[in-house]
N, C-alpha and C positions, 0 to 999 in steps of 0.2 A: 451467638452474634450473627446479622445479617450485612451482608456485603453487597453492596450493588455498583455492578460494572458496564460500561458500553464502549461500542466502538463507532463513534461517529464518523462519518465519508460524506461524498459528495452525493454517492448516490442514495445510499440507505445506511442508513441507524440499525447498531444491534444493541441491545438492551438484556441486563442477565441480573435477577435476585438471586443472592445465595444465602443458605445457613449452615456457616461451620460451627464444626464440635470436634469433640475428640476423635470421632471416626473421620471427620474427614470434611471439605465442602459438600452439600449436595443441593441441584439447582430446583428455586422453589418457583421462578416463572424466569421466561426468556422470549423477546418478541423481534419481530424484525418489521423496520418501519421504513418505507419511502421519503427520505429526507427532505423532498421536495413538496412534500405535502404539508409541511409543519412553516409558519413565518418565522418560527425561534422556537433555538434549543428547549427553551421550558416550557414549552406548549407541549413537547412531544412527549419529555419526560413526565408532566402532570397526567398525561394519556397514559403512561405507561401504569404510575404507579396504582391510578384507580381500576387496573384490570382487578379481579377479583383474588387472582395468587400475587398478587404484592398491595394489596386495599389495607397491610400496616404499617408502613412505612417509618415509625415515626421511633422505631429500635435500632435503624439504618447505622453500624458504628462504625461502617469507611466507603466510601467509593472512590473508583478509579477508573476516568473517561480519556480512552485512547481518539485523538482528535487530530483530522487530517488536516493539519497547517503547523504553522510554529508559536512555540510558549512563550510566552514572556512570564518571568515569575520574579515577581516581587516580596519585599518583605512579608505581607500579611495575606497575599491573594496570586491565584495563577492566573492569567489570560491569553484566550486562543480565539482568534478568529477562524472559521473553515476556510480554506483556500476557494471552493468551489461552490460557497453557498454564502449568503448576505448573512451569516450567524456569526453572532458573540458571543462567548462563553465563560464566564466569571466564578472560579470557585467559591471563591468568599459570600458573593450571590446566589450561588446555589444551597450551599450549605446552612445558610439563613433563611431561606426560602423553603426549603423543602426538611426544613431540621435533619439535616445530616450533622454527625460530628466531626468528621474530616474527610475534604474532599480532595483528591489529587488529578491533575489534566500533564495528560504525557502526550505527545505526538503518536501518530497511527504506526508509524514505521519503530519507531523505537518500543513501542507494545510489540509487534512482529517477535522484535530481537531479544527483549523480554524473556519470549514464549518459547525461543528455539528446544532450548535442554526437554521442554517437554509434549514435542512435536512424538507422534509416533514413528517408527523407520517405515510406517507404509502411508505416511502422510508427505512423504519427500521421494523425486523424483531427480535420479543424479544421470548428469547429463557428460557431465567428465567426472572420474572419479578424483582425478589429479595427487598429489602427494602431502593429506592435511596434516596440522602440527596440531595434536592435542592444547589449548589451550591460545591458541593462534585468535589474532584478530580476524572479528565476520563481518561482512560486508552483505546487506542485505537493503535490497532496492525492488522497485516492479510497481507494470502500469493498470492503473485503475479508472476512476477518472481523472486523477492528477497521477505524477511519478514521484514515488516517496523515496528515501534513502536514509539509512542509517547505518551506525556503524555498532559493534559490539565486541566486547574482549573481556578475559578473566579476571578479575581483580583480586585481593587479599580476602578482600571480605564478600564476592560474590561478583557474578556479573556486572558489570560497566555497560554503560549504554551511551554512545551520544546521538543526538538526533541530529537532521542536515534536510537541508532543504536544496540539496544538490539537483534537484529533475528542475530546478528555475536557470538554471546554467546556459549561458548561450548555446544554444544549436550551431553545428559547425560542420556543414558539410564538405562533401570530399569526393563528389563524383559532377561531372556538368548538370547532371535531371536534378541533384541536389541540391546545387545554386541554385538551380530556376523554382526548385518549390521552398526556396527560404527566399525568393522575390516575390513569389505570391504571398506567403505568407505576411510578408512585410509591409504589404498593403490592406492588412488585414489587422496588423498589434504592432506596438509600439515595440517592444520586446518581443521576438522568437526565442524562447527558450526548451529544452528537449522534452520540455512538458509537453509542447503544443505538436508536437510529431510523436512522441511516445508514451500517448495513453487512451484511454477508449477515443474523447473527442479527436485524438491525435489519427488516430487510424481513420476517422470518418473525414478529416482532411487530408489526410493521403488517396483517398477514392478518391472526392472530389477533385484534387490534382489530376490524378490518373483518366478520372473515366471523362472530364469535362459537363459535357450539355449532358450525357447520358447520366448523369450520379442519382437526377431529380427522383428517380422511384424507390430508389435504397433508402437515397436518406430521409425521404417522406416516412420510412418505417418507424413503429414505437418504439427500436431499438437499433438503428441505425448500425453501430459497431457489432452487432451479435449476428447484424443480416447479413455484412460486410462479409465474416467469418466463416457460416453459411455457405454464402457462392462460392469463398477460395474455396474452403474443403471439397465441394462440389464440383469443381473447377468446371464452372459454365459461367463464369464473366472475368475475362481476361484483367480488366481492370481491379476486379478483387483479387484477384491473385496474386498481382502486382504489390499492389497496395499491400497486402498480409507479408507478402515475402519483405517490400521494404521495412516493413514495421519489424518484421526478425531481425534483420539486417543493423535497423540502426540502434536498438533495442542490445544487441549484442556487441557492439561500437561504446557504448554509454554504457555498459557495465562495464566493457574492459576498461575503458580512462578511467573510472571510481576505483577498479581494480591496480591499475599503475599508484595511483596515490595511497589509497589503503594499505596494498601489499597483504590481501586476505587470505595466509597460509590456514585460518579455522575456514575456509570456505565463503563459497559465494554464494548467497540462498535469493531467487527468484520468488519474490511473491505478490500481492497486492491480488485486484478482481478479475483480471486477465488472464494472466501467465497459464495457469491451469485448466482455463479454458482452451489455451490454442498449443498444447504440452505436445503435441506429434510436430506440428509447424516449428517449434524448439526443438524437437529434435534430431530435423535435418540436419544436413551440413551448415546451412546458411548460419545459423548464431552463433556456433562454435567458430566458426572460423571471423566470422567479423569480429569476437571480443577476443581471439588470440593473434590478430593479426596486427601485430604494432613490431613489426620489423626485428631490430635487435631483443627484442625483449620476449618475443615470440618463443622461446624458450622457457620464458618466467609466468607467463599467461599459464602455459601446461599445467603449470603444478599447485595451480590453485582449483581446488576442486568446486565445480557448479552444480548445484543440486537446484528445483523449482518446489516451490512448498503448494504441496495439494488440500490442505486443510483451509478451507474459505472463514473460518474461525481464528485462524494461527493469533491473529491481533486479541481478540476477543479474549482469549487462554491468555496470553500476557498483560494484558488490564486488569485481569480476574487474580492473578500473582502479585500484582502491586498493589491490589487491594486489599487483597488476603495479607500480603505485609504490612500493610501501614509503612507510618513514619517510625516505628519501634527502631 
């Protein structure tokens, strides 16, 4: 049987053939692609398939596309827009299209949550150990180019998963420079929500906040947030370092209020295409203390343990599990 799984973002497409048998999956092509290269989803998927390790496509008997936005699923068909790319995605269309026999679209974050049971212990990086309950509900969020969130718990019959689209939440600052960059911002989008301060784009308008007339040679870069990163580590522009420390800051603020609600005694797992990027800048003081500082509760914050997931796959491996299950 061949499985084919991806995990679509805003920035890049990951794409995985596989052939399970009785020994086991094992991956028969796997590509990574610029999703801004592609004008629609099945442009990129038809690229993938005529590579030469997936040119037979037509044995395909599940896949399973973890997609950064929210599902709409209906009686005969799932539908996902990407948050951050002009793409529509249609199961029922793709599995007619490309003779798949069943296809299933989960959200990116809820593939993460999927994936956790089988993350390795050196693919996670714990920040507080705090006091987990075996079988405890997880709370697993983090910025990429949008901010994803789900949530995950044990069930009877196997993990639970829901997905959320909580990083669209009003931004809600808390200090005076905070007002003023959710007034800039405001003249900017109709909606500020904690996407638009904490995730790649997010950080590259917090320089721009910070540094003003001087931002114009950062963000001319072909990677504006990775250059941002850069200077703080280097700490030779005061403005980046600003900016990265804020983005800890409120970053650690937005998980703990997910955390107040959630109440994640199985842990708080950071992941998404950042987190592990900037995993020493997490593990100052600054984020622990902005997501345990909620006054009376600052007690209950402790005892949920944070860990950041260092595996840039984690989604990938949990789309690759829901594919491998089917609808059985």
């Amino acid at each position: 049987m061949k499985v084919l799984c991806g995990d679509i973002g805003g920035t890049k497409t990951v794409l995985r053939l596989l052939a399970s048998d009785r020994t086991g999956p094992q991956t028969l092509a796997e590509e990574r692609y610029a999703s801004a290269d592609f004008a629609e989803f099945n442009d990129l998927l038809t690229t993938f398939l005529r590579t030469p390790q997936a040119s037979d496509p037509q044995d395909i008997a599940r896949a399973c596309f973890a997609v950064a936005g929210p599902i709409e699923t209906g009686t005969e068909r799932q539908t996902a827009r990407v948050t951050n790319l002009p793409w529509r995605i249609d199961s029922a269309e793709l599995a007619q299209r490309f003779a798949l026999d069943q296809v299933r679209l989960i959200n990116d974050f809820a593939a993460i949550a999927y994936g956790l049971d089988g993350l390795r212990p050196d693919a996670l990086l714990t920040l507080q150990p705090g006091a987990p309950a075996g079988g405890g509900t997880r709370l697993i969020l983090g910025p990429g180019t949008g901010l994803g969130v789900a949530l995950a718990y044990d069930g009877t019959d196997g993990i639970r998963v829901q997905a959320s689209e909580g990083g669209h939440a009003d931004f809600a600052p808390s200090t005076a420079t905070e007002w003023e960059l959710l007034r800039a911002l405001q003249e900017q989008f109709e909606h500020v929500s904690w996407e638009r301060v904490v995730s790649g784009p997010g950080l590259v308008a917090l320089y721009r906040f910070f540094a003003g007339a001087g931002a114009a040679a950062v963000l001319a870069a072909p990677d504006p947030a990775a250059a941002i990163t850069e200077r703080a580590g280097a700490q030779n522009d005061p403005a980046a370092v600003t900016a990265l420390r804020t983005f800890v800051r409120l970053l650690g603020r937005f998980a703990g209020n997910l955390a107040l609600i959630a109440l994640p005694d199985g842990g708080v797992y950071i992941g998404g295409g950042i987190a592990a990027k900037i995993a020493d800048a997490l593990r100052g003081e600054e984020f622990l203390h902005a997501f345990g500082a909620k006054g009376r509760m600052s007690e209950l914050m402790a005892r949920f343990p944070v860990r950041i997931i260092l595996d840039p796959d984690a989604g990938l491996a949990g789309a690759t599990q829901v594919a491998l299950a089917g609808d059985d």
